[in-house]
BARO-847245 format. One record per residue: residue number from 1; y negated, x, z negated of N, C-alpha, C, O in turn; residue in one letter. Coordinates in steps of 0.1 Angstrom, whole numbers, plus 5000, padded with zeros to 4 digits. Atoms other than C-alpha are relative to their C-alpha. Layout:
+------+------+------+------+------+------+------+------+------+------+------+------+------+------+
! nudo !  n.y !  n.x !  n.z ! ca.y ! ca.x ! ca.z !  c.y !  c.x !  c.z !  o.y !  o.x !  o.z ! tinu !
+------+------+------+------+------+------+------+------+------+------+------+------+------+------+
!  NUM !    Y !    X !    Z !    Y !    X !    Z !    Y !    X !    Z !    Y !    X !    Z !    a !
...
+------+------+------+------+------+------+------+------+------+------+------+------+------+------+
END
This chain:
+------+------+------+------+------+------+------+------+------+------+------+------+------+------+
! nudo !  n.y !  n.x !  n.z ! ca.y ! ca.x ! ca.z !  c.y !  c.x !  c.z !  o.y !  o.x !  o.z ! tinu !
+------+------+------+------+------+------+------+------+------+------+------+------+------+------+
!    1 ! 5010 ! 5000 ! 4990 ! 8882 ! 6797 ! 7114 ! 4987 ! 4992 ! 4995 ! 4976 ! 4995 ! 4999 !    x !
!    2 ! 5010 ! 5014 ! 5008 ! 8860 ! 6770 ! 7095 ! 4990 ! 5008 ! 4993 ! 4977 ! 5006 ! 4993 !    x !
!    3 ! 5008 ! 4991 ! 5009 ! 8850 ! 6798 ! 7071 ! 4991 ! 5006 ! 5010 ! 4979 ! 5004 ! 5010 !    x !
!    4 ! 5009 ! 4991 ! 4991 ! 8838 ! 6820 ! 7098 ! 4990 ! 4990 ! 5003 ! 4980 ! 4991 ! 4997 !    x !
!    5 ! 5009 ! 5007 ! 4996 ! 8821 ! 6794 ! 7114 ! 4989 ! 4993 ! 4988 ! 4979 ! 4988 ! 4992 !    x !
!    6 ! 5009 ! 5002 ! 5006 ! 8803 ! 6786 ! 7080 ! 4996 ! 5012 ! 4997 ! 4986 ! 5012 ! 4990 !    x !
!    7 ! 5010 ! 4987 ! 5001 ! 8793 ! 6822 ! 7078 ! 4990 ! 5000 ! 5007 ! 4980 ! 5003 ! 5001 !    x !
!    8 ! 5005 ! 5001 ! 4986 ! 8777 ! 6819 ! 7110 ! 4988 ! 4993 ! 4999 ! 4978 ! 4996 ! 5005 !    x !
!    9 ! 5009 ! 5010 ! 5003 ! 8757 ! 6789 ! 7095 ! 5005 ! 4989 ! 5010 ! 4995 ! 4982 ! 5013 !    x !
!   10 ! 4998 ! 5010 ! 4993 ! 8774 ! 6764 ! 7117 ! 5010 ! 4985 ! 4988 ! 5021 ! 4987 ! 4981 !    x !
!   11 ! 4992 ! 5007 ! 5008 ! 8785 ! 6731 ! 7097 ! 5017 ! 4996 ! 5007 ! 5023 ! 4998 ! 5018 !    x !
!   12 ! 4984 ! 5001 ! 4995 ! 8822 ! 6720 ! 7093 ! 5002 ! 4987 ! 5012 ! 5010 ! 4986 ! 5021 !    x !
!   13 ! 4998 ! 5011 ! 4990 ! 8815 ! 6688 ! 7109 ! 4987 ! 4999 ! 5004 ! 4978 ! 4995 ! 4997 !    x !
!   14 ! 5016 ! 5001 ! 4995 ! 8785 ! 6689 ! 7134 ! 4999 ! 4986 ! 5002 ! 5009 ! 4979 ! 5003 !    x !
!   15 ! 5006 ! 5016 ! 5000 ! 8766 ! 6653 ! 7138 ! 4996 ! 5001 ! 5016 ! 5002 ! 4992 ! 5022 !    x !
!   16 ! 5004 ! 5004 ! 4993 ! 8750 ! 6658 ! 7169 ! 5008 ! 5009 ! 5008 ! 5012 ! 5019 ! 5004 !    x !
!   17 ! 4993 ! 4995 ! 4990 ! 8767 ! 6667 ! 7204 ! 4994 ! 5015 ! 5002 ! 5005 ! 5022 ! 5004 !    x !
!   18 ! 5001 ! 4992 ! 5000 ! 8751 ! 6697 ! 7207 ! 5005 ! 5009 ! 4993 ! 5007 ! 5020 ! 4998 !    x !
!   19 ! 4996 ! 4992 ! 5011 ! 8761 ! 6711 ! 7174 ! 5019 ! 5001 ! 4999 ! 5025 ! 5010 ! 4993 !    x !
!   20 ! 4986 ! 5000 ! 5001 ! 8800 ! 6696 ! 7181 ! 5001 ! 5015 ! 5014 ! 5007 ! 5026 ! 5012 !    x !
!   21 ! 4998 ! 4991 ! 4987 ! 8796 ! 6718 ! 7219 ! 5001 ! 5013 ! 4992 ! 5011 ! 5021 ! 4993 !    x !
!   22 ! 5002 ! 4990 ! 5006 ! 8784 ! 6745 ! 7198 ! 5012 ! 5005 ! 4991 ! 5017 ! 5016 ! 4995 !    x !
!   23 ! 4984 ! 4994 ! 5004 ! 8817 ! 6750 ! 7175 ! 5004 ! 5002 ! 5009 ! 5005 ! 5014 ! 5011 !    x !
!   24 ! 4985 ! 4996 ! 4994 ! 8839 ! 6745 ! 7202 ! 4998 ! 5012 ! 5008 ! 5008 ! 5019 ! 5009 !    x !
!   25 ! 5007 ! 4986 ! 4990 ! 8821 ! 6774 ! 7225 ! 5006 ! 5008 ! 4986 ! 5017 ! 5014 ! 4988 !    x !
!   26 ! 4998 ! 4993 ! 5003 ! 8822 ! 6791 ! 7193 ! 5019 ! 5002 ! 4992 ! 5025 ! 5013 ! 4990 !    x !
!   27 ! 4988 ! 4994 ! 5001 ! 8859 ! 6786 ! 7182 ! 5006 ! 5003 ! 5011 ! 5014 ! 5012 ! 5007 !    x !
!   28 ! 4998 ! 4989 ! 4985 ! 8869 ! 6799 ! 7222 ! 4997 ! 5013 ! 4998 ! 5005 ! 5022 ! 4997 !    x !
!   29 ! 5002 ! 4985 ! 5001 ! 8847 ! 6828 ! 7217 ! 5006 ! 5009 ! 4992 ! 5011 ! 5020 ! 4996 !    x !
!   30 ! 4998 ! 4989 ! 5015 ! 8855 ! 6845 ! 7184 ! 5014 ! 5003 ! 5001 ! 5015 ! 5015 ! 5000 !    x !
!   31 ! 4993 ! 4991 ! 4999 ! 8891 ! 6850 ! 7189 ! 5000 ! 5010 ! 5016 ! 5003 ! 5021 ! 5018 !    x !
!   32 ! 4999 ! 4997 ! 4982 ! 8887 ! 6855 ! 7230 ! 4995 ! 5020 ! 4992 ! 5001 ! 5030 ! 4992 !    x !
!   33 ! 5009 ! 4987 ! 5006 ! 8861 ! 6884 ! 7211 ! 5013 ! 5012 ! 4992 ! 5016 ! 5024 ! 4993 !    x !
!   34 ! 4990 ! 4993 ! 5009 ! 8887 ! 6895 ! 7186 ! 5012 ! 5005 ! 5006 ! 5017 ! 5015 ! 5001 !    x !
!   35 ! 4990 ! 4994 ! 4990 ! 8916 ! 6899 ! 7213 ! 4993 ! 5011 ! 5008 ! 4998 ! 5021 ! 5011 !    x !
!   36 ! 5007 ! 4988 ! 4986 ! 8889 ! 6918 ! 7238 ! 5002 ! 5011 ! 4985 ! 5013 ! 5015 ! 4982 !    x !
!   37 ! 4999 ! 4990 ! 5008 ! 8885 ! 6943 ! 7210 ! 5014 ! 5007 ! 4991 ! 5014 ! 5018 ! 4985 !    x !
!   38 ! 4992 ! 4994 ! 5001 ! 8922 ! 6945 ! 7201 ! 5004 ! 5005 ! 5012 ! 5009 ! 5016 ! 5011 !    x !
!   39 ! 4994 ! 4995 ! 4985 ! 8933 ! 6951 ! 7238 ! 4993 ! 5013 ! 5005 ! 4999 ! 5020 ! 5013 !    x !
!   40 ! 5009 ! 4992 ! 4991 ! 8904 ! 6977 ! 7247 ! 5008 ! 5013 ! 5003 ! 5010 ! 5018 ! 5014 !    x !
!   41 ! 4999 ! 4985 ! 5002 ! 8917 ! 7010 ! 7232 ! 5017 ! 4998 ! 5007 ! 5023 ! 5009 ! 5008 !    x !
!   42 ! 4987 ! 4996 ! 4984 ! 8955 ! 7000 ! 7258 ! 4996 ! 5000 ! 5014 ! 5001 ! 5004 ! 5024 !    x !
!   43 ! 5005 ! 4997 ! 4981 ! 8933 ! 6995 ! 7290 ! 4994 ! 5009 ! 4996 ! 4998 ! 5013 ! 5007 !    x !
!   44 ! 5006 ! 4988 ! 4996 ! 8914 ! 7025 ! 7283 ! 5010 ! 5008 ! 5003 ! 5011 ! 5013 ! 5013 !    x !
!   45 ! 4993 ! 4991 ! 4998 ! 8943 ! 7043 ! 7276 ! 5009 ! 4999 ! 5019 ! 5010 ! 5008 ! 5027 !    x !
!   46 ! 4991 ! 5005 ! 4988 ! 8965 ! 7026 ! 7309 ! 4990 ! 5004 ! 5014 ! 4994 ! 5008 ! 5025 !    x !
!   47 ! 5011 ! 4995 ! 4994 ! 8930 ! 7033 ! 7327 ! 5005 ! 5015 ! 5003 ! 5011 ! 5020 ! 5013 !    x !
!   48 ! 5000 ! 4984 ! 4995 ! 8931 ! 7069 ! 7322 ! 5014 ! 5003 ! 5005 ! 5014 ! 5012 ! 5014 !    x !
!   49 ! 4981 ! 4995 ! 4989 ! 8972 ! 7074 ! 7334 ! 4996 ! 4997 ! 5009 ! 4999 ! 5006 ! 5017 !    x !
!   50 ! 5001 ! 5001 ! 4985 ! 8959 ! 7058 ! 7365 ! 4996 ! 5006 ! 5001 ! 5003 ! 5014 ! 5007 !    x !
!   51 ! 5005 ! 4991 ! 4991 ! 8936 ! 7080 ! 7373 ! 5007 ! 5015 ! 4998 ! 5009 ! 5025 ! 5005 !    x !
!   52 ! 4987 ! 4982 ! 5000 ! 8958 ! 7111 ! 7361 ! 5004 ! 4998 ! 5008 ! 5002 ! 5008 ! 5016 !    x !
!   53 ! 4990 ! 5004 ! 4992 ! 8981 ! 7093 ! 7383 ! 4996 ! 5003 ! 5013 ! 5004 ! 5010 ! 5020 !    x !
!   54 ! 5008 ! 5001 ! 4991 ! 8958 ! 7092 ! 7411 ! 4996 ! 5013 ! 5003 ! 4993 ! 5017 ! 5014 !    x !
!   55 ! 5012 ! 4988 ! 4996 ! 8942 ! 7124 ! 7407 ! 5015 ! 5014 ! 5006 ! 5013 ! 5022 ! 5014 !    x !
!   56 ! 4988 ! 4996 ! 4996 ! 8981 ! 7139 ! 7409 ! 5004 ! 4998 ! 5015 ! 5008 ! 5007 ! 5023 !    x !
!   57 ! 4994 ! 4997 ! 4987 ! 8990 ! 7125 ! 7438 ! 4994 ! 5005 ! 5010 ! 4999 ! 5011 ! 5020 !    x !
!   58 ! 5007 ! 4994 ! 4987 ! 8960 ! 7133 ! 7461 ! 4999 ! 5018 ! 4996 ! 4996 ! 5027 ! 5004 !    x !
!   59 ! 4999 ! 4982 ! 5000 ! 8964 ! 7170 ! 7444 ! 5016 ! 5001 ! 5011 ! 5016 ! 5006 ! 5023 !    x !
!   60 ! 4986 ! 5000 ! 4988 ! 9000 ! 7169 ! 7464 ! 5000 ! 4997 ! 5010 ! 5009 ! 5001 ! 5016 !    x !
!   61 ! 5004 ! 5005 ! 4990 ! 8986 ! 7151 ! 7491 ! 4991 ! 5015 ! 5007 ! 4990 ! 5018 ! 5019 !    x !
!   62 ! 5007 ! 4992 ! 4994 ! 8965 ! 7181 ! 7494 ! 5009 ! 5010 ! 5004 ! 5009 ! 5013 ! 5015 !    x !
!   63 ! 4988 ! 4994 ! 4997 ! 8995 ! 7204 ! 7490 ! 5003 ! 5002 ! 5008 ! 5002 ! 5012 ! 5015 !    x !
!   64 ! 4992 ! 5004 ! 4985 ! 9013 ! 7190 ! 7518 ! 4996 ! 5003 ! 5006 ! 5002 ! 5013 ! 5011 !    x !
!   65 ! 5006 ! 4995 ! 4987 ! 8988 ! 7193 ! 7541 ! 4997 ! 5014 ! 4999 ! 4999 ! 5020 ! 5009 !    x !
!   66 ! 5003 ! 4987 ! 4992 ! 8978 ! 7227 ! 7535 ! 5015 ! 5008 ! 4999 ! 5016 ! 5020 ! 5001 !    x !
!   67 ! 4990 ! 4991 ! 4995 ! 9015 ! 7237 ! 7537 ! 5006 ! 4993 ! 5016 ! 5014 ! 4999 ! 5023 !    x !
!   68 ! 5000 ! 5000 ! 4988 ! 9016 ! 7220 ! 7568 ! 4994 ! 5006 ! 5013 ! 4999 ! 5008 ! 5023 !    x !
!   69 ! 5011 ! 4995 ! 4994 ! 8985 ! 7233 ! 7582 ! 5009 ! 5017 ! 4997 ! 5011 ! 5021 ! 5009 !    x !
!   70 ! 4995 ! 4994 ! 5000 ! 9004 ! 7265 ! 7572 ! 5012 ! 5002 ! 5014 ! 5009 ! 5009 ! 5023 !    x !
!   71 ! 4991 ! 5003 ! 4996 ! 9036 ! 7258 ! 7590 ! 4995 ! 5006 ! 5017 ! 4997 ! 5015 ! 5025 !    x !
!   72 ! 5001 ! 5003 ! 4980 ! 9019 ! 7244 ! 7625 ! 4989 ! 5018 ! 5000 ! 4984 ! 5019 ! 5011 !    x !
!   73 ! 5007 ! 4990 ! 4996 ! 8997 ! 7283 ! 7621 ! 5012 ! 5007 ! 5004 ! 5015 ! 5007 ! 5016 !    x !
!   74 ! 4986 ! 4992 ! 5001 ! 9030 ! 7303 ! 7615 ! 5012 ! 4993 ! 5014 ! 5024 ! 4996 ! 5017 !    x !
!   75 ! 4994 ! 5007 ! 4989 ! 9044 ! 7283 ! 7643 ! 4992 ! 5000 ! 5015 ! 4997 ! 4998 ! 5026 !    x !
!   76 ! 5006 ! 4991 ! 4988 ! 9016 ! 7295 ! 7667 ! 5000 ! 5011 ! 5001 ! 4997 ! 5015 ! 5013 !    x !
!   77 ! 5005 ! 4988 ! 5004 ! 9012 ! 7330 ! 7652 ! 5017 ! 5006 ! 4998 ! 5016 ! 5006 ! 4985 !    x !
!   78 ! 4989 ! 4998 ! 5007 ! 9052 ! 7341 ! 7645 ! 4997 ! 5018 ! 4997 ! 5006 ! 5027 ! 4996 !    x !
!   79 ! 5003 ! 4984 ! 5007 ! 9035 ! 7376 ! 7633 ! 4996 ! 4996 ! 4989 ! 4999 ! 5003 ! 4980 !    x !
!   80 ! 5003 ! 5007 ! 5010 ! 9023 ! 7356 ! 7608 ! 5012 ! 5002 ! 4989 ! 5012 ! 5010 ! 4979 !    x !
!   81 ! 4984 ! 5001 ! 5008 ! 9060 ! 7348 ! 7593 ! 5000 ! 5011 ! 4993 ! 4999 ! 5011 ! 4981 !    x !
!   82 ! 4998 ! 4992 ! 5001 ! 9065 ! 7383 ! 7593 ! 4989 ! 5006 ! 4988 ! 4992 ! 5013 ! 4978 !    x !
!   83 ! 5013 ! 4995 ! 5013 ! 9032 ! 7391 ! 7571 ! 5005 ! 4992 ! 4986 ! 5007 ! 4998 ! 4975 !    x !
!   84 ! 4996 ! 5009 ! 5012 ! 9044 ! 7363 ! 7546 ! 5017 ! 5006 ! 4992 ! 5019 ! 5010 ! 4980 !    x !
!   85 ! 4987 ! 4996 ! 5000 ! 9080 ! 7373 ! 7544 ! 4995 ! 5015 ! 4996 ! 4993 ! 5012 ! 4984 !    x !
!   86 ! 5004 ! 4992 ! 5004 ! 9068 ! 7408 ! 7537 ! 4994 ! 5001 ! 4985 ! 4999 ! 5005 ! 4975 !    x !
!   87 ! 5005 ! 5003 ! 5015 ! 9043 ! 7399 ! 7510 ! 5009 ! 4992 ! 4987 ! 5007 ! 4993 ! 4975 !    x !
!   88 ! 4989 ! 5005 ! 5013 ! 9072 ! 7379 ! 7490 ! 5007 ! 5007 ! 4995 ! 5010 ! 5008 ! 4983 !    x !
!   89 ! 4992 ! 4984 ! 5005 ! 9092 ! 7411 ! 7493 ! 4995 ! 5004 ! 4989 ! 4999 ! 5004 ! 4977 !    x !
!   90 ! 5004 ! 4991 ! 5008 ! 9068 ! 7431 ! 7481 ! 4995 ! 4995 ! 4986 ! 4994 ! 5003 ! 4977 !    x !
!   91 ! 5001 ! 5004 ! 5012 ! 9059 ! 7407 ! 7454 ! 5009 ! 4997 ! 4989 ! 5009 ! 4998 ! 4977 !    x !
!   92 ! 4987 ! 5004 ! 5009 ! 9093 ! 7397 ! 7445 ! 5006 ! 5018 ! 4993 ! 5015 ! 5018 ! 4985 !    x !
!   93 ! 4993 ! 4988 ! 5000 ! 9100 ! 7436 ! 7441 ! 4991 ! 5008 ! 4988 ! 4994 ! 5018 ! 4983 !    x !
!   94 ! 5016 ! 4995 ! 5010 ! 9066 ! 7442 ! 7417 ! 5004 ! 4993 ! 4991 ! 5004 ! 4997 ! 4979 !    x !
!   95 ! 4993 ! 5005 ! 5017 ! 9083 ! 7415 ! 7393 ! 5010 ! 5005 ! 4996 ! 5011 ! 5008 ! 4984 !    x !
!   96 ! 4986 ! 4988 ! 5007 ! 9115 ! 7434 ! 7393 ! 4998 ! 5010 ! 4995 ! 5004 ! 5014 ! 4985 !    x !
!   97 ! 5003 ! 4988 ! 5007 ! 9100 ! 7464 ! 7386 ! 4991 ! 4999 ! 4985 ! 4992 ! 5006 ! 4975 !    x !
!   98 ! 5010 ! 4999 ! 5016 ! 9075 ! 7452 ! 7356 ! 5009 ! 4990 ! 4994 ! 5002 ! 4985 ! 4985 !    x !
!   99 ! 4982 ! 5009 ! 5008 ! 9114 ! 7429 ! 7342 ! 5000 ! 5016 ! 4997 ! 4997 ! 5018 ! 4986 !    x !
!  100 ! 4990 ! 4992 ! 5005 ! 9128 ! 7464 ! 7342 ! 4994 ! 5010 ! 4991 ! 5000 ! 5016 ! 4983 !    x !
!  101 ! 5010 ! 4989 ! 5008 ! 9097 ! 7487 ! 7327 ! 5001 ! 4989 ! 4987 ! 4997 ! 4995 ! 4978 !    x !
!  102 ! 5005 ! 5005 ! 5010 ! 9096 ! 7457 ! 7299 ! 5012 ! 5000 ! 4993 ! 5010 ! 4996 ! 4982 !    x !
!  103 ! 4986 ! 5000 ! 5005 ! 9131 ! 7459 ! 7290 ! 5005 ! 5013 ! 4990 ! 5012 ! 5013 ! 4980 !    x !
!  104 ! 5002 ! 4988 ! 5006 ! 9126 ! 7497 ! 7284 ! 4994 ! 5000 ! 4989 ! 4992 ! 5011 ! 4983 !    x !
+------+------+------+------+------+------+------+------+------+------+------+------+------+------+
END
């Protein structure tokens, strides 16, 4: 630390109070500095999972609701049901057929 601080231009042993304040500010800072700069690049990383994290669950939050909002329609409309239930058929029956033409 001594060295650094005579890089710096600061003597080993300062004389006047100002220049002792001055080390000790500066041996605090310089590792405080050297820890901030090894820690950054795991909060950035731990940063960005949260908001992945975050940005996931309000995508499922949105989910929910519009299969709710679903639900309470098909629960006013029960012709509704019937249109959905149809379209799965007919979709589930469009996969079977392009399974069995790829098979050929």
């Amino acid at each position: 630390m001594n060295r650094i601080l005579e890089l710096l231009g600061l003597d080993h042993k300062p004389k006047t109070f100002g220049g002792k304040v001055l080390k000790g500010f500066q041996i605090i800072t310089i590792p405080l500095f050297l820890f901030v700069l090894a820690v950054r690049p795991f909060a950035d990383e731990r940063n960005q999972r949260l908001k992945e994290n975050k940005q996931k669950q309000e995508e499922m939050k949105l989910a929910k609701r519009g299969q709710e909002i679903m639900e309470n329609r098909i629960k006013e409309n029960p012709e509704l049901q019937k249109v959905f239930d149809d379209l799965r058929a007919a979709s589930s029956q469009q996969n079977n057929n392009n399974n069995n033409n790829n098979k050929k």
